[in-house]
VOMILO-381951 format. One record per residue (C-alpha): residue number from 1; x, y, z. Coordinates in Angstrom, 3 decimals, padded with zeros to 6 digits. Layout:
N
R  pos        c1        c2        c3
R  NUM         X         Y         Z
...
//
This chain:
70
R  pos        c1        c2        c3
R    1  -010.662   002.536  -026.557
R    2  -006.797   003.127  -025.983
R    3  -005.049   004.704  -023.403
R    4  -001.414   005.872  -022.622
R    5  -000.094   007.285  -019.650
R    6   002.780   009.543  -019.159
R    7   004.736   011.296  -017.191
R    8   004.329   015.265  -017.564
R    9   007.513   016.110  -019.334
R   10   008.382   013.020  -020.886
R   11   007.435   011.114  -023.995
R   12   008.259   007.951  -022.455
R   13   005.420   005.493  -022.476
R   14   004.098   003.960  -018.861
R   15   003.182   000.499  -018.432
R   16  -000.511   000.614  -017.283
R   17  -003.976  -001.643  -017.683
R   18  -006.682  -000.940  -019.589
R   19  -010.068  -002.168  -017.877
R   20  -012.539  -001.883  -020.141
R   21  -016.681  -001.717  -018.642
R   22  -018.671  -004.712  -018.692
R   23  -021.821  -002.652  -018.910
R   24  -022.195   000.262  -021.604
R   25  -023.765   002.677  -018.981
R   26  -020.667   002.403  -016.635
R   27  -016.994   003.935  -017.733
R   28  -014.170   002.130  -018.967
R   29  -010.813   002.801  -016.436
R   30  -007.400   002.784  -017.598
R   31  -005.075   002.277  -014.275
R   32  -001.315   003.489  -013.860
R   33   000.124   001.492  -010.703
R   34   003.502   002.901  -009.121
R   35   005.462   002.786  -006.131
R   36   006.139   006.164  -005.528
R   37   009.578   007.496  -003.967
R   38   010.068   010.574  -001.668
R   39   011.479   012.025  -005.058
R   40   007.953   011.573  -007.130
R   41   006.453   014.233  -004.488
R   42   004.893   016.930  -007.145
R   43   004.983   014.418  -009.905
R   44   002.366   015.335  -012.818
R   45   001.391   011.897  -014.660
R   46  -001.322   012.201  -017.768
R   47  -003.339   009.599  -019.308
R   48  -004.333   010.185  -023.098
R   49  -007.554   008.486  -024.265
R   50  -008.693   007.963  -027.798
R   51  -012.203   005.999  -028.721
R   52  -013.259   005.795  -032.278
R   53  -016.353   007.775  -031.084
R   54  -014.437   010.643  -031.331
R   55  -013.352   012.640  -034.347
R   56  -010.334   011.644  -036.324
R   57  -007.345   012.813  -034.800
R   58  -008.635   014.138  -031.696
R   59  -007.752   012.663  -028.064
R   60  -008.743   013.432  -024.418
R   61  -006.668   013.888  -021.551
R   62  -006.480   014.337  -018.194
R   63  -003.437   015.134  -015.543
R   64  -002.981   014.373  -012.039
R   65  -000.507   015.228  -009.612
R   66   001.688   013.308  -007.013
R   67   002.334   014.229  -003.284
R   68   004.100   012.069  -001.308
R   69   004.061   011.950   002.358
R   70   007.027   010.622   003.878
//
């Protein structure tokens, strides 16, 4: 399994931790931690997965968004 987060609108790679599952019927987690300023309210961040389950070349992915309460 790999992972790579981003943030939407940027190529720039994240730092983040892969976790992968001790036990085969529970999901691996791949974890983005952030401090997040009043300016990250709205802020789109995706994680890309690949697993060699998949077929060659293909990916998932999955987006979530920021809001900030200051």
């Amino acid at each position: 399994l790999r992972s790579s987060w981003y943030r939407v609108g940027s190529e720039q790679l994240l730092e983040s931790v892969l976790q992968p599952s001790k036990n085969i019927s529970l999901p691996s987690r791949s974890v983005y931690r952030f401090k997040p300023l009043k300016e990250d309210d709205g802020a789109r961040f995706k994680c890309v997965v690949w697993n060699r389950a998949l077929e060659q070349g293909a990916h998932l992915e999955a987006v979530t968004d920021v809001s900030v309460q200051c």
